[in-house]
C-alpha positions in Angstrom: 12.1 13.9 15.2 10.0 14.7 12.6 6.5 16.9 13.4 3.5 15.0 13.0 0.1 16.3 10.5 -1.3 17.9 13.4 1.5 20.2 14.1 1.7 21.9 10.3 0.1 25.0 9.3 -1.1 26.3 6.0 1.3 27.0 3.7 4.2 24.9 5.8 6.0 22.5 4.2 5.8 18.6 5.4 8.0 16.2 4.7 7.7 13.1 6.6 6.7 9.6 6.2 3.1 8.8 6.4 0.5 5.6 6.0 -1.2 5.6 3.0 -4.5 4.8 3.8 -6.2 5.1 0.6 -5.3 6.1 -3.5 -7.3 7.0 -6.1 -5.9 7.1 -9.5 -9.1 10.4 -11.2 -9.0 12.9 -14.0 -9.2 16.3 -14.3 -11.7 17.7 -16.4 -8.7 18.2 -19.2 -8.1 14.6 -18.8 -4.8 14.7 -16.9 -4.8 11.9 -14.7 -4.0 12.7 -10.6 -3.3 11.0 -7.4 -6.1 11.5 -4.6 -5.1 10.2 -1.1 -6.0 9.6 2.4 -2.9 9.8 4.4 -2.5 9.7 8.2 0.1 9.7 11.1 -0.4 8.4 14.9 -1.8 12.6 15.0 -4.6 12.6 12.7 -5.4 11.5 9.1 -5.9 13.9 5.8 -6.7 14.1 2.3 -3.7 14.7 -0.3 -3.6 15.3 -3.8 -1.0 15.2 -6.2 -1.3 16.5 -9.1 1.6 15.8 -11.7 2.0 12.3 -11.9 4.3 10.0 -13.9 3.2 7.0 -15.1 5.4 5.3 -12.7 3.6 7.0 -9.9 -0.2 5.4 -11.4 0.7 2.4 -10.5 3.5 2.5 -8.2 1.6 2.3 -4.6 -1.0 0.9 -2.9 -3.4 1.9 -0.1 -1.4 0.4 3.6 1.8 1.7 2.4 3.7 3.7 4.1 5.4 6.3 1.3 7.5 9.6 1.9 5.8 12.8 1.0 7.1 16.2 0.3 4.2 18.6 0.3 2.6 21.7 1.1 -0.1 22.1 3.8 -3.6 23.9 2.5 -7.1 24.2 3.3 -9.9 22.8 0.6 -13.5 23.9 1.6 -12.7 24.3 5.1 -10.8 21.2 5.6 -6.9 20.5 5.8 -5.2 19.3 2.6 -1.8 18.3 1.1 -0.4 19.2 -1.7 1.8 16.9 -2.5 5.4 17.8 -4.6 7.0 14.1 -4.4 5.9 11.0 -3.1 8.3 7.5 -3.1 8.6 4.4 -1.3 10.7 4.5 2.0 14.2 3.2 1.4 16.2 1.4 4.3 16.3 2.7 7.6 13.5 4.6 7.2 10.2 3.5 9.4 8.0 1.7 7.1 5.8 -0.5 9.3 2.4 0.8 9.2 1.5 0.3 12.8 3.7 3.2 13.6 1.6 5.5 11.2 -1.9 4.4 13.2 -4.0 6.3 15.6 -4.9 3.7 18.5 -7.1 3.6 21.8 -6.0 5.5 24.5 -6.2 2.4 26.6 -3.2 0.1 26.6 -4.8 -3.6 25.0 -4.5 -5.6 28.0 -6.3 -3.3 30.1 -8.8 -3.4 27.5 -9.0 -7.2 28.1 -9.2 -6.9 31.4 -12.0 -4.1 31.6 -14.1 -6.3 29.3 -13.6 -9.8 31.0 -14.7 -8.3 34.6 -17.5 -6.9 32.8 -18.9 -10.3 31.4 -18.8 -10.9 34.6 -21.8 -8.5 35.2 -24.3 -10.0 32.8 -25.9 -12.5 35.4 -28.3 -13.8 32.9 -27.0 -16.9 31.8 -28.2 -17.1 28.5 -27.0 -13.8 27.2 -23.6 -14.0 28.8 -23.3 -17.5 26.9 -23.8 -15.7 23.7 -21.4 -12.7 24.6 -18.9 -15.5 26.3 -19.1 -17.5 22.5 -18.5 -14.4 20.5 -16.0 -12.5 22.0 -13.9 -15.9 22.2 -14.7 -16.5 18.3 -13.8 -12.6 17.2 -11.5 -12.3 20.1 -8.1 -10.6 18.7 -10.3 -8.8 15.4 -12.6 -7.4 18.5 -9.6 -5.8 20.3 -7.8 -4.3 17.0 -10.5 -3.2 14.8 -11.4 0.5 14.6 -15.0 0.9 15.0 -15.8 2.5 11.8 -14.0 3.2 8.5 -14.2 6.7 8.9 -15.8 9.1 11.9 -16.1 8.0 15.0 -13.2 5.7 16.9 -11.7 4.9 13.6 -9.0 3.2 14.9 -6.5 0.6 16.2 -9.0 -0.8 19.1 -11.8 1.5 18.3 -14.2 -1.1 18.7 -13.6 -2.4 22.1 -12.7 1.2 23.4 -16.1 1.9 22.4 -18.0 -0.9 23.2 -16.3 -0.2 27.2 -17.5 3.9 26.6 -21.4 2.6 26.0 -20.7 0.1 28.8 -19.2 2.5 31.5 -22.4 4.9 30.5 -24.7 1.7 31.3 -23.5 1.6 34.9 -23.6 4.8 35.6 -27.6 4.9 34.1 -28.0 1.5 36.2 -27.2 3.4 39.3 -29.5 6.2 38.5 -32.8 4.3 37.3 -33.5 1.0 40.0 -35.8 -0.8 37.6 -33.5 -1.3 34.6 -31.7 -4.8 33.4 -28.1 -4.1 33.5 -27.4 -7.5 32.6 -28.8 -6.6 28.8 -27.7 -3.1 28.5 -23.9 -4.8 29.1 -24.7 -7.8 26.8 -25.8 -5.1 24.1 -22.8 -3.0 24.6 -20.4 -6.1 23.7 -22.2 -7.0 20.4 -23.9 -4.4 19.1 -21.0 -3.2 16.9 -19.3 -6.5 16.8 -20.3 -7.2 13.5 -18.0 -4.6 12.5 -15.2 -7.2 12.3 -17.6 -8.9 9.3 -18.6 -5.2 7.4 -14.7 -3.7 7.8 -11.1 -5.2 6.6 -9.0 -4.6 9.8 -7.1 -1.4 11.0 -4.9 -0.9 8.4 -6.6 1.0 5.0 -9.7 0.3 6.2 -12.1 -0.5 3.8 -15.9 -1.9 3.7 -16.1 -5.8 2.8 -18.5 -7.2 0.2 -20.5 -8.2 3.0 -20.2 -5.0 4.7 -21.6 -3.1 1.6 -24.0 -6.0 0.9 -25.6 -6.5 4.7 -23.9 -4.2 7.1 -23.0 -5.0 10.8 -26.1 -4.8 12.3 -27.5 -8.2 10.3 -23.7 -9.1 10.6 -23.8 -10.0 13.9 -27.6 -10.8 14.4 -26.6 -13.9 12.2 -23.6 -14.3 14.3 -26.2 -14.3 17.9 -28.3 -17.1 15.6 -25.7 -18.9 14.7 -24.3 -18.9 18.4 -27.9 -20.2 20.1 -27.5 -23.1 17.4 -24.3 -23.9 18.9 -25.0 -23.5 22.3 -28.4 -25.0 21.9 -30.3 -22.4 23.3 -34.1 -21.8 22.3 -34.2 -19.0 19.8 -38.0 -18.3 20.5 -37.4 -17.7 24.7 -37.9 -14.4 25.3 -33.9 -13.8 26.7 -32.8 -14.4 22.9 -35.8 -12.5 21.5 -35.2 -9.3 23.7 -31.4 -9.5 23.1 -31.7 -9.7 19.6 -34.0 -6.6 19.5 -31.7 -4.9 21.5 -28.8 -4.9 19.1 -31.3 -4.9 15.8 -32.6 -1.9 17.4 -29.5 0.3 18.3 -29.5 2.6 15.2 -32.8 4.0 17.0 -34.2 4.6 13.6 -35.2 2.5 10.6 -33.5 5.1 8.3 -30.6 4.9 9.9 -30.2 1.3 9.1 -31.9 -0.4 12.1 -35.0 -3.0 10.7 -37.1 -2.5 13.9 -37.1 0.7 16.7 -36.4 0.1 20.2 -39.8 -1.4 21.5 -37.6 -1.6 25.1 -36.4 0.1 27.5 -33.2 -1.0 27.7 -32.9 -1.0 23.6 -33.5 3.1 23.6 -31.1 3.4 26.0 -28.0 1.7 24.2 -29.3 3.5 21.1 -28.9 6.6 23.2 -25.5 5.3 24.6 -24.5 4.8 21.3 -24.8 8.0 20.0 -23.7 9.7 22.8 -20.1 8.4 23.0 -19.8 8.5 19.1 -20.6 12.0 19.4 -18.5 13.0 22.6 -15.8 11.1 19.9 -16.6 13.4 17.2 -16.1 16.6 19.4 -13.0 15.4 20.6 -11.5 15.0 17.2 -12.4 17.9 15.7 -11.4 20.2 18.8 -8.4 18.8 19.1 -7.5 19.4 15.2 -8.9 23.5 15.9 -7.2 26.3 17.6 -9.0 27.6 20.2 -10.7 30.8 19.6 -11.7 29.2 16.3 -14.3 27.0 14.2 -13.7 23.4 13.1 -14.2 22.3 9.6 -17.6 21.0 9.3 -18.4 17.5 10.8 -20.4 15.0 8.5 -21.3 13.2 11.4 -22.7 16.1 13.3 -25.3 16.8 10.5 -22.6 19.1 9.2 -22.4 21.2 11.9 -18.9 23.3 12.5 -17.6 23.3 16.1 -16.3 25.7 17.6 -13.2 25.4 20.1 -13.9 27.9 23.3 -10.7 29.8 24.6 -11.4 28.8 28.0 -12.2 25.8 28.0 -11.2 24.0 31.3 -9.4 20.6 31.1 -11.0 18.0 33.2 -10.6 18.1 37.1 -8.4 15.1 39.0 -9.9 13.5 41.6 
């Protein structure tokens, strides 16, 4: 078996199949034209360049292929990089189904199904477990395959309900601490928040922003989809249960820069905003330690304001109960 991206150092060479998650045809200040890539395995994903390219090669693949590489792993400003010798299509008996190629939740799907139905179960409002009971059936499958962002955090296969559980899982354990908070909308807000992801993104495979995504984002994404839900279900838009539940999802960026039109002006709404970014950043961590050697710095991390990580030597692995 074949060693997966993780596993190479610099200056090894890799040869393997891999998914091509995204090409870009550029030029090189002489004008030469090159290949610039986004490849991954089931390990991690990485950039890849190639530079000599045929004509053939311009035009020859397309991002969601999977394609044999022969290359050379490097480092480009701090970050892992191909360089890549050949590239082709796969030829017969090779693997060439992209699923195999895909990082995915570390939770099996139907357990995913199952975590998520008990915990509809827990929002004993009626109104807003209406709403979450309508949408989840209406994005049901694109909820439990779609990564939760195009790049960053829980970019992958089931990224979004993985999660969406994480935020919820925090929510309980806050419930139990703090006696005079609403469960019921913390749960409800960690179900949709991000479900207008599966509007904004294109699916798992060579993920890529929709025209809507670019245009509105997910946050107004799935606000519509909560409006267009009440119509439905004829339920009052102006009660206070649809107004506060609305707010809570508008409001879950924490900060009108980062995309959110209004602020949490709730309780509950600063705490999923806090949710939020605390699982996407315990995400973050995760990938980049698990791509650095102990003993050593990560490359820097967009999503933590650019910040390197460093991997201790002794770090303990979790204790079992």
């Amino acid at each position: 078996m074949s060693k997966l991206l993780r596993e190479y150092q610099n200056d090894e060479q890799f040869e393997a199949n891999v998914l091509l998650k995204e090409i870009d045809v550029r030029r090189t200040q002489q004008g030469k034209h090159y290949l610039a890539m986004l490849v991954a395995d089931r390990s991690m994903e990485m950039r890849a360049m190639k530079w000599d390219v045929t004509e053939d090669e311009l035009e020859a693949f397309e991002a969601g292929q999977v394609v044999h590489l022969k290359a050379i792993r490097q480092t480009y400003q701090g970050n892992p990089q191909l360089r890549v010798l050949e590239i082709r299509a796969t030829t017969a008996g090779e693997s060439a189904d992209a699923k195999d190629f895909m990082q995915a939740a570390p939770v099996k799907r139907d357990d995913l199904e199952e975590e998520v139905s008990q915990l509809v179960f827990q929002i004993t409002n009626g109104t807003w477990q209406r709403i979450v009971r309508f949408l989840l059936k209406k994005y049901h499958d694109e909820f439990f395959v779609f990564p939760a962002a195009k790049t960053n955090h829980h970019a992958f296969t089931g990224g979004l309900a993985y999660h969406s559980l994480s935020i919820a899982h925090l929510a309980e354990a806050v419930v139990k601490q703090y006696d005079n908070l609403n469960g019921s909308l913390l749960y409800a807000g960690a179900i949709l928040h991000d479900l207008g992801k599966v509007i904004e993104l294109s699916g798992p495979v060579a993920t890529k922003y929709t025209i809507p995504g670019n245009l509105i984002g997910h946050i107004v994404l799935i606000d519509e989809q909560i409006v267009l839900a009440a119509h439905e279900l004829n339920i009052d838009l102006n009660s206070e249960d649809m107004l506060v539940l609305r707010h809570t999802v508008l409001a879950h960026h924490g900060q009108l820069d980062y995309g959110s039109p209004v602020q949490p002006m709730i309780k509950e709404a600063n705490i999923l905003h806090q949710l939020d970014e605390l699982d996407a950043n315990i995400q973050t961590f995760d990938q980049a330690l698990e791509q650095t050697t102990p003993g050593s710095f990560s490359s820097r991390q967009w999503a933590l304001n650019n910040r390197m990580i460093y991997h201790p030597q002794n770090s303990e692995p979790r204790s079992e109960d």
